[in-house]
N, C-alpha and C positions, 0 to 999 in steps of 0.2 A: 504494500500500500504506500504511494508517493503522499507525504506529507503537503499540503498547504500551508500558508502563510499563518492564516487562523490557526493552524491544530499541531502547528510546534510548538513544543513544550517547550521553548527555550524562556518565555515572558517570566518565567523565575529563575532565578540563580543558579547556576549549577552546582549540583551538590557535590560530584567531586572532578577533580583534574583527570584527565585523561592522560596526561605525559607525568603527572609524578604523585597522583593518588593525594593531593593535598587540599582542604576542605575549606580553605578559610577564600573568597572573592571580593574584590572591592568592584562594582560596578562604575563604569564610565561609557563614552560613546566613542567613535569618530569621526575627529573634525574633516569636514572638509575643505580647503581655504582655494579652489578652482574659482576662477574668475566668475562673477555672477552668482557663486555660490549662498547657499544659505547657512552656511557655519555647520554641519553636519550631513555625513553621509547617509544614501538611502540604499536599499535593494529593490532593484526590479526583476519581476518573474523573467524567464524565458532568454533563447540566448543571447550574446553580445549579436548585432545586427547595425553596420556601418552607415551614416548616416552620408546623404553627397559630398560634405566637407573633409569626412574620416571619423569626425566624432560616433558617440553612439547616436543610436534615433531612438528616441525617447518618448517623442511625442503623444499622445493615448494613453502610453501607457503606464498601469500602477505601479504608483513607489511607496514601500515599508521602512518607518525609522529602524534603526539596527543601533543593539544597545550590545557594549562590549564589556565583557568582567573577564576579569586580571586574574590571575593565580597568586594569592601574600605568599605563598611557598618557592613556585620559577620563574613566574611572572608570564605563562604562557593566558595569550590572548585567545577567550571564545567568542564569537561574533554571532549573535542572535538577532530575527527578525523580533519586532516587541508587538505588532498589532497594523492599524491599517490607519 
């Protein structure tokens, strides 16, 4: 079953590290600082798709804020969709 945006469980913290088993996460985001940007990055579903200039094409379609938590033990970053 492919997960959706809505039904990853990622909107809460993760309980543990996948690269060293260590329990304790401080939550953060990230920034994005791309020209026009809005100060944080989003995910959009579906593949990279080049837009005439080379950027992506974006246009229509949905973007999810993405909230990142840190590992207090390696400092390994997990990147999670949060909602819509």
């Amino acid at each position: 079953m492919s997960e959706t945006p809505e039904s990853t469980p990622a909107a809460t913290e993760p309980r543990v590290c996948p690269h060293c088993q260590g329990t304790s996460f401080c939550e953060g985001f990230v920034e994005d600082m791309g020209q026009a940007s809005q100060g944080y990055a989003r995910w959009i579903p579906g593949p990279l798709e080049r837009g005439l200039f080379g950027g992506a094409a974006r246009f229509g379609k949905q973007r999810y804020p993405i909230a990142a938590h840190r590992c207090g033990r390696c400092g390994y970053l997990a990147l999670f969709v949060t909602g819509d």
